[in-house]
C-alpha positions, 0 to 999 in steps of 0.5 A, a space after each residue: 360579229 356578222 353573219 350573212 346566211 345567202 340563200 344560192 336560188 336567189 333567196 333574201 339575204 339573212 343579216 344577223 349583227 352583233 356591234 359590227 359596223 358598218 355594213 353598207 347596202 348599195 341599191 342599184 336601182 336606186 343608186 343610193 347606199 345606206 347604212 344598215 345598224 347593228 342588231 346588238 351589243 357586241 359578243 361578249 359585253 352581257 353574259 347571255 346575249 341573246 342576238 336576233 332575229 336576223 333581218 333580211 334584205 332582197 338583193 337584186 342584181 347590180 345590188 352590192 352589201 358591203 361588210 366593212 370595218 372600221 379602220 376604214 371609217 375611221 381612217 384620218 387625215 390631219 387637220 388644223 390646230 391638230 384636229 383629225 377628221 376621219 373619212 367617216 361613213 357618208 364618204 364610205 357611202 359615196 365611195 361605194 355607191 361610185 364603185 358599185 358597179 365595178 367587179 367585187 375586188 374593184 370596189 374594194 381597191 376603189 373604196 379603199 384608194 378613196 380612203 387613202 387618197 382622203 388621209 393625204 399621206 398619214 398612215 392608217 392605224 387600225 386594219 382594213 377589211 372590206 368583204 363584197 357581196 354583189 348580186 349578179 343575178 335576180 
């Protein structure tokens, strides 16, 4: 689970994680994505989990906070002797920081035909979703 609480006057944003990840911010000014970690063990795992505080994060714009899972991470690609090798999160990184300063859905089609192309052909076994937040103002 992850919650992102926008504030519309420009305002930090509020993450608050339960085992999601990864969830990836892109700073424009910096040109560097970084990964930001779970707050928590997932829902469920403890009786009365208590999760929080959230953590905040300025967005500026150009900035992008990508909210991904990990079908994404953890798509393959066959290697030698039957070993896989997974796209991994320093590609998902790389591929975001390429993307970023596209529109919203062009980021997605871009990390997501990265992945793809990375897999060479074998088909993806888990789902795919990829939100995009883009900051577009200061």
């Amino acid at each position: 689970m992850v919650n992102v609480l926008l504030d519309p006057r420009g305002g930090p944003a509020a993450i608050l994680s339960a085992g999601h990840a990864p969830i990836v911010l892109y700073a424009r000014a910096s040109g560097i994505a970084q990964s930001i970690l779970p707050h928590g063990l997932p829902l469920a795992v403890l009786p009365d989990l208590e999760i929080g505080p959230a953590q905040t994060i300025e967005m500026l714009q150009g900035d992008v906070l990508a909210l991904v899972t990990d079908g994404i991470v953890e798509w393959s690609r066959a290697e030698e002797r039957g070993h896989r090798e997974e796209f991994g999160l320093h590609r998902l990184l790389e591929s975001l920081a390429r993307h970023a300063g596209k529109p919203a859905a062009a980021i997605i089609d871009g990390v997501v035909a990265d992945a793809s192309t990375f897999a060479g052909g074998v088909p993806q076994q888990d789902d795919l979703t990829l939100v995009i937040l883009k900051a577009t103002g200061t």
